[in-house]
N, C-alpha and C positions, 0 to 999 in steps of 0.2 A: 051491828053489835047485839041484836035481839039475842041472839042463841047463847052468846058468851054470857049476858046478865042474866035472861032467863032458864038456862040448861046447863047448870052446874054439875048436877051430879056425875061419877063418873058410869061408865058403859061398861065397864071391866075388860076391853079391848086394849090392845097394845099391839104398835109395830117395831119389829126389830128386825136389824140386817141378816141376809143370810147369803151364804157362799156355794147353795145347792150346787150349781152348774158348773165353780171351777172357773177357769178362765174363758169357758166357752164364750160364743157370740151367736148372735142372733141376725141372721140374715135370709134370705130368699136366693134359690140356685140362679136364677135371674140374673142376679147382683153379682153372684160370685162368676158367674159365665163372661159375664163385661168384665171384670175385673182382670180376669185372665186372660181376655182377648188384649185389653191395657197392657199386660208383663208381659207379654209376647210378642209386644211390636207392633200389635195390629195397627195400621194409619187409613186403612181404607176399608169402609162395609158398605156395602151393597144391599138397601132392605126394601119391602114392601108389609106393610103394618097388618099382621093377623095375631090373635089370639090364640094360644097366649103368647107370645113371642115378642111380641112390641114390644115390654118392658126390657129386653136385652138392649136392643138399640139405645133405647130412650136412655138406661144407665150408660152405655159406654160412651154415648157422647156427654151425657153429665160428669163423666172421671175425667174423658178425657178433654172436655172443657177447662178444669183445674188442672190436669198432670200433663196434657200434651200441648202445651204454648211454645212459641218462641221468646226465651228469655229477655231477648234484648227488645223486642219489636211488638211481643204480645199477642203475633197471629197463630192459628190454627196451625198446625201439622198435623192435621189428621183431614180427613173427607168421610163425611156420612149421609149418603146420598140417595134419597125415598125415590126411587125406581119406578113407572106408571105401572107394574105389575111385576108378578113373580119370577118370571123366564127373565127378562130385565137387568132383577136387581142382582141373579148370581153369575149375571152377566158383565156386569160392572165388577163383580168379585175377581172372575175369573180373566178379566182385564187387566184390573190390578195388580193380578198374582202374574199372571203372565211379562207386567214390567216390570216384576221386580218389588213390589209392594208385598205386605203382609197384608191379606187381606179375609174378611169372613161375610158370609152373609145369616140370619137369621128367620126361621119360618117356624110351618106347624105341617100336618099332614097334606093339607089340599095344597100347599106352597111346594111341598115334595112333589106332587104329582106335576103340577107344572113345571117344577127345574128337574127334570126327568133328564129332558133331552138336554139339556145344556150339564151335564154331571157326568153324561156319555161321552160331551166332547172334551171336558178336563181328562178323564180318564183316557180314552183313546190318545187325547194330544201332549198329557201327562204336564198338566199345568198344578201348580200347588193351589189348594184351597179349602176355606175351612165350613163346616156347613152346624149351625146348632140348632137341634131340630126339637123344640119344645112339643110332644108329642102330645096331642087331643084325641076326644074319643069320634072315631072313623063310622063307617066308611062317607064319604063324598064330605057335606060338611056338620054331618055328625054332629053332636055336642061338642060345641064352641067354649064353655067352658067346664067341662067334666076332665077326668083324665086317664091315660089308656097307656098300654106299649104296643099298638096295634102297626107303630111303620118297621119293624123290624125287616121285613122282606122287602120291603118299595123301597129301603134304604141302602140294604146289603147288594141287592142287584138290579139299583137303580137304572134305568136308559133302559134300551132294546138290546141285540147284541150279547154277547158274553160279556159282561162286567162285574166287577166286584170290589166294594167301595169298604174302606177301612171306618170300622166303628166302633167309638167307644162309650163305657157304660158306667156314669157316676152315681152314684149314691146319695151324696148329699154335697151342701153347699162346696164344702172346701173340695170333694172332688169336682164339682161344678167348672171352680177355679182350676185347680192345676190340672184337671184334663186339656181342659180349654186353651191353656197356654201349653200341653206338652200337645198337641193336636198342629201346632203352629209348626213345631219343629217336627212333625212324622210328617205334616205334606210337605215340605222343603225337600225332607228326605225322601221322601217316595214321591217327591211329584208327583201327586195326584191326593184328588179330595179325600177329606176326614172329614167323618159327622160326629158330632157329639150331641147323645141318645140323651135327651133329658123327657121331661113330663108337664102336664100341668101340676102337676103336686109336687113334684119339687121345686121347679122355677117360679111359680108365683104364691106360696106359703112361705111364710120364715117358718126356719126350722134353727135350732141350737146345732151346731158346727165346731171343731176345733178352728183355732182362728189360723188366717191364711199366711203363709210364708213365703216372705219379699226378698228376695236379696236383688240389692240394686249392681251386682256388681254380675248378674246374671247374662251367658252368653248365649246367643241366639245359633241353631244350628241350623245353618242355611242348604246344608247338602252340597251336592257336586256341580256348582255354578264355576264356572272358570271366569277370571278377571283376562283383562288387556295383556297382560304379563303373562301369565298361563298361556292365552292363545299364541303367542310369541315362539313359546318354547316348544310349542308341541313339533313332534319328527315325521307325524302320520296326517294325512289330510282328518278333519275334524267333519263328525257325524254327528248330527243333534239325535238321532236313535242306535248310535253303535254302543253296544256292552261291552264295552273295555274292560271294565272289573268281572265278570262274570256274574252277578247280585241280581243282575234285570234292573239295574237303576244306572240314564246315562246320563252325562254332563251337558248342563245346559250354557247356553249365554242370555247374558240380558240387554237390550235393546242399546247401544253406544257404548258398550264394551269396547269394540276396538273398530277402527276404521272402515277395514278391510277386510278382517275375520268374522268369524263367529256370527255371520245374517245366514237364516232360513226363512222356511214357512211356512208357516205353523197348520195346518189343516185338517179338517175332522174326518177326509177323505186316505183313504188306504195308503200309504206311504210306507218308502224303504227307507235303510239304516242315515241315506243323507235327506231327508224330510222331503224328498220328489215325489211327486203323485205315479202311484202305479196301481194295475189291477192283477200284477203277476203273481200267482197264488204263491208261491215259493216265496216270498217277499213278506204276503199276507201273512203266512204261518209263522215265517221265522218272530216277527214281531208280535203277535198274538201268542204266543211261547214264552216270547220273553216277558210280556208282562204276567204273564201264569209265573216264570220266575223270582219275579220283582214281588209278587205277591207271596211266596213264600219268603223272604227277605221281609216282607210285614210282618210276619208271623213270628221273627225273631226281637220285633223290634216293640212291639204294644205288648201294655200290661199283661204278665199271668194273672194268672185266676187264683183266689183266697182260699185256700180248701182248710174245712175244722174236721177232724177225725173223734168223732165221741163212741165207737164201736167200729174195734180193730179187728173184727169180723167180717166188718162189708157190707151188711145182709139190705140195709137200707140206706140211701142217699139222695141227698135234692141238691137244685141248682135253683140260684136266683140271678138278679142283676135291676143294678137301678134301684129308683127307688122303693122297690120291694123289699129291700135289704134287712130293715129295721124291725118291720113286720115278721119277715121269716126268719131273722135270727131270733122273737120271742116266743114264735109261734114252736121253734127247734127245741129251744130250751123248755119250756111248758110239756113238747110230748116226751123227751127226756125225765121231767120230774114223776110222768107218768107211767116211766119204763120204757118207754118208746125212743132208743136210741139212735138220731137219724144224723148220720156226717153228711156235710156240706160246699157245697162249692160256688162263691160268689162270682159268675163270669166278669170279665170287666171290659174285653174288648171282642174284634172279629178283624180278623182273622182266629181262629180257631188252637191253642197250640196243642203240641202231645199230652200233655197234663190236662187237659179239660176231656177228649179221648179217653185216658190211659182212667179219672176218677167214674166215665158211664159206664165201662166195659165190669168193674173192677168188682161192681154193686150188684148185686141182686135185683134190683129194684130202686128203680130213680125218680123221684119226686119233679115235675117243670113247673117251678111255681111264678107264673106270668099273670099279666096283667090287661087280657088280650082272649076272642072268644078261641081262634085255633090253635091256641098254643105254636108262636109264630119261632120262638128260640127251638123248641124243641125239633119243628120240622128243617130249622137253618142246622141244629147236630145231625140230624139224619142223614140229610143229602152231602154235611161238609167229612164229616166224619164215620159214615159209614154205621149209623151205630142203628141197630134193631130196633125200628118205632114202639115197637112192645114193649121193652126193657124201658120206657119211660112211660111215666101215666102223670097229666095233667091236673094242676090245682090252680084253677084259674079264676079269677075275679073283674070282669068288662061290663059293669054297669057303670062304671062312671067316677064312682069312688072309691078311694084309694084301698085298695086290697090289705085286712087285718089280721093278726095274729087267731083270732078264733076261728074265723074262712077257712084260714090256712088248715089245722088242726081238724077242725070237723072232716074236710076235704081227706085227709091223709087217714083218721078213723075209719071213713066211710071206705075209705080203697082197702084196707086191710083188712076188714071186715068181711069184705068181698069177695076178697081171694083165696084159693081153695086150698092153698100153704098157707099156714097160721105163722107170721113172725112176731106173733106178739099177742098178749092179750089186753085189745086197748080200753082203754077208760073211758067213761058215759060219753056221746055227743053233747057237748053244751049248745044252746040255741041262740044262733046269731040274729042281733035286736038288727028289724030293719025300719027303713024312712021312708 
């Protein structure tokens, strides 16, 4: 009671309520990544504890401690199960997904390089599975806790081999969320792995989010699984790799579907339309084809890309993705206030579609504003999309911390400055405070 008898006077302070933020919420992509593997059915993760990525696990078995019980009985329905290492844990993933589970595992870059080869074998044997790859700054084990988008390439065409692995690119928490749970329903659909592209700076910062959207009455899309009853009716002997539909996506069974039907075997060795082992190149190709078709069949199926048009001329354009998003839409509007009119295109997934094409060709000059020292998106347009390395010039920020609207800015000054066409006459370089 000291302060109250002796310190009466007042301070001229005062707190009042305020509603700055709206109905926003305050969370970490971390949280919202479990959260969405939760609304998505996931019951089985496969992990091994690196940073920054642990906290995914650790939240989704915390949700799913309270939301995934048995009512009457109180046990678990779910498995979360710490793997003696990396190869392992997406191993138990890809177990899972193979009986019929919804299943994910979570890592960081060095955890990538290890589930290389087991990513090769989803893909090749076309098993559903989800992969959230909280990305650190590279290469080997790099700083442990800085943050980067440096696995973009180890991601896209993870394994040896021709492959190519469906990735998507959130922003912030509540994309966190609903990538993560729509990631569930693209590997179902495409049998075969989804990553989702997060960071240290998004997954372990809370950031302000619009809040996440539950409907409990939400339908899971499992893709082309036939039941007991399907395999019944079919007229034609049944193929675990024949394209029936023409898509590049075939019909699977899952383990005691039916008696007598629907058993294969599953193998990460060369195989034809009914899952036999062969080495007959005619075989090899026809299947290696079809998943080049299947994969165009991704391409209709993952998020377009955000495009903002602030000059219906063209002359200047960037692309972002991730959690650079925030930074480069201030960084946009700042060289806009300064005359410097640059349209935008927020990528969100990969496969690549014609809209993210049709906005590098369309520009004079394309801004790759990454987070990463090779500008790792830029050279995945190149080679997916054909598009002139020139016609893109990099604005990149790979020390560790998270890349800011003034980087951004100086960076885009500095290029135009440079180039021997004048599209603008830019405004002073301001000088980025460093640590």
């Amino acid at each position: 009671h000291y302060a109250k008898d002796h310190h009466t006077e007042s301070c001229g302070l005062s707190i009042q309520a305020s509603d700055a933020v709206g109905d926003q919420i305050l969370i970490d992509g971390n949280s919202g990544a479990a959260m969405g593997a939760l609304y998505a059915g996931a019951t089985v993760v496969g992990w091994y504890p690196i940073t920054p990525s642990t906290s995914v696990v650790e939240a989704f078995e915390r949700f799913a401690g309270r939301y995934r019980l048995d009512p009457d009985t109180g046990k678990r329905r779910y498995a979360a199960i710490q793997a003696e290492d990396e190869l392992a844990a997406i191993g138990i993933a890809i177990g899972a997904g193979w009986n019929g589970a919804r299943s994910f595992t979570a890592t960081s870059g060095p955890g990538i390089s290890l589930m290389s080869e087991f990513l090769g074998l989803a893909y090749f044997t076309e098993i559903p599975v989800v992969l959230i790859n909280v990305q650190r700054s590279g290469p080997s084990t790099g700083m442990p806790t800085r943050t980067q988008q440096s696995d973009l390439l180890a991601c896209a065409y993870a394994s040896h081999g021709d492959t190519r692995n469906v990735l998507l690119f959130p922003s912030d928490p509540r994309e966190c969320f609903d990538m993560t749970a729509d990631a569930f329903d693209l590997a179902d659909r495409l049998q075969t792995p989804v990553i989702v592209m997060s960071d240290l700076d998004l997954g372990m910062n809370d950031h302000l989010c619009a809040p996440f959207s539950w409907d409990d009455q939400r339908r899971y899309d499992r893709g082309k699984v036939l039941s007991g009853e399907e395999l019944d009716q079919l007229e034609r002997k049944w193929g675990r790799y024949l394209d029936i539909d023409k898509d590049g996506i075939c019909y699977r069974t899952l383990p005691g579907a039916h008696p007598d039907k629907g058993a294969y075997t599953t193998r990460g060795t060369s195989h034809n339309e009914y899952a036999a082992y062969t080495e007959g190149s005619a075989a090899y190709e026809r299947g290696m084809n079809r998943l080049l078709n299947k994969w165009e069949t991704a391409r209709r199926l993952v998020p377009l890309p955000e495009v903002v048009i602030r000059d219906k001329q063209k002359k200047l354009g960037a692309f972002f993705f991730g959690s650079t998003t925030a930074s480069a839409i201030e960084a946009l509007d700042r060289l806009e206030e300064s005359g410097i009119a640059v349209n935008s295109m927020r990528i969100k997934a990969f496969p690549f579609q014609a809209e993210v094409f049709d906005f590098i060709s369309e520009h004079e000059l394309v801004f790759a504003i990454e987070q990463n020292r090779d500008c790792q998106m830029q050279i995945l347009l190149a080679g997916e999309c054909l598009v002139a390395p020139g016609k893109m010039m990099p604005v990149t920020n790979f020390n560790g911390l998270p890349i800011t609207a003034r980087i951004i800015t100086n960076q885009v000054h500095t290029t135009l400055l440079s180039r021997e066409k004048s599209f603008i006459s830019p405004a002073p370089i301001a000088q980025e405070e460093t640590s």
